[in-house]
N, C-alpha and C positions, 0 to 999 in steps of 0.2 A: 504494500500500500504506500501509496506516495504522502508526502506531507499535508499538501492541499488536502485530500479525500477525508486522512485521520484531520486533520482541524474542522471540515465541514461535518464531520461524522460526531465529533464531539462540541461542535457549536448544536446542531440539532439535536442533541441529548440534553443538552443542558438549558435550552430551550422548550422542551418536551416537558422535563423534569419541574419548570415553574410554570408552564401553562397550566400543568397538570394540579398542583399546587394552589394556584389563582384559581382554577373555575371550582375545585373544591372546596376555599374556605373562605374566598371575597366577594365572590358574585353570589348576592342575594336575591338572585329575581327567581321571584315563585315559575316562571314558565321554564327554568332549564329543570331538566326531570333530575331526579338524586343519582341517578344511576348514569354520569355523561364521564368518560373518560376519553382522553388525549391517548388514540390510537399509533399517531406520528406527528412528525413535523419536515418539513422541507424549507430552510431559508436557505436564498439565491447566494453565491458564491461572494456576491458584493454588499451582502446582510442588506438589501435592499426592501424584500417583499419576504414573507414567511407565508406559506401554507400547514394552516392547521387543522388534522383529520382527528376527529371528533366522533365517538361511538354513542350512541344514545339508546338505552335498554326501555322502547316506550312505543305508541303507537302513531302510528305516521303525523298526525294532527298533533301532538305530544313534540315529537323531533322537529315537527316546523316550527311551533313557539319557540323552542329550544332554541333552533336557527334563528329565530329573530330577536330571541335573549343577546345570545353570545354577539350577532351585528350591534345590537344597541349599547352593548357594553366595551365596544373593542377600543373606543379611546383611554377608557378607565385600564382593560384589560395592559394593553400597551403602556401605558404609563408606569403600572406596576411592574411590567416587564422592563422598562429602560431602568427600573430603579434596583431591580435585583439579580439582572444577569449584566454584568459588563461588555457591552458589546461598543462596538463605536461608532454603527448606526442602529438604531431601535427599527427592524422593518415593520413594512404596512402589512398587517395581520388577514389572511384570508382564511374564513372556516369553512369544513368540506365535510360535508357529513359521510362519516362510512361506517358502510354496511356490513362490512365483510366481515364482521364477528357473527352478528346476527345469521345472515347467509351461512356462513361455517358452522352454526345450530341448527339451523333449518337443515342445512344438508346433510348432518349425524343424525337427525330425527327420520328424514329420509332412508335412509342407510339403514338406518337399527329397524324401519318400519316393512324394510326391501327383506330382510333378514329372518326378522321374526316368521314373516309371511313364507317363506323358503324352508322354514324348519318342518313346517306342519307338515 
């Protein structure tokens, strides 16, 4: 691994590590369901923009509030992040809901349903 990839690899851990931090114990809006965790993170090599994927254990109407939680709060979100991860630009925060937890139960419930049915 080159030096660039380990620096980006450990700016997005460390990044991960407070978003994940902040939506658990500062954001108090009733619409993000209790159950949201910080899946990944991706900021751009120039710490300009950060993508933040976002799990939410709730029902689709549920994750959109949540979506519009986490938009309304991302100046706040960000502010807190300039103030506890040293970085030397603060990126513009984008959240991306993913699903892919969810989907990877869905598809063991599928599987174990594909199974059971085989046994008989």
């Amino acid at each position: 691994m080159d030096r660039k990839h380990i620096k980006e690899t450990r700016i997005n851990s460390e990044v991960q590590k407070e978003m994940s931090r902040i939506i658990r114990e500062e954001i108090k809006d009733p619409r993000l369901p209790q159950m949201t965790s910080v899946t990944s993170v991706s900021v751009t090599g120039d710490l300009k923009y950060a993508k933040i994927y976002v799990s939410m254990l709730a029902d689709d109407e549920q994750k959109a509030e949540g979506m519009k939680a986490l938009k309304h709060a991302t100046s706040f979100i960000r502010t807190l992040l300039a103030k506890n991860v040293n970085l030397r630009n603060t990126p513009e925060l984008t959240f991306v809901l993913d699903d892919s937890i969810e989907y990877g139960v869905e598809m063991s419930k599928k599987i174990e349903a594909l199974g059971v049915k085989h046994d008989e």
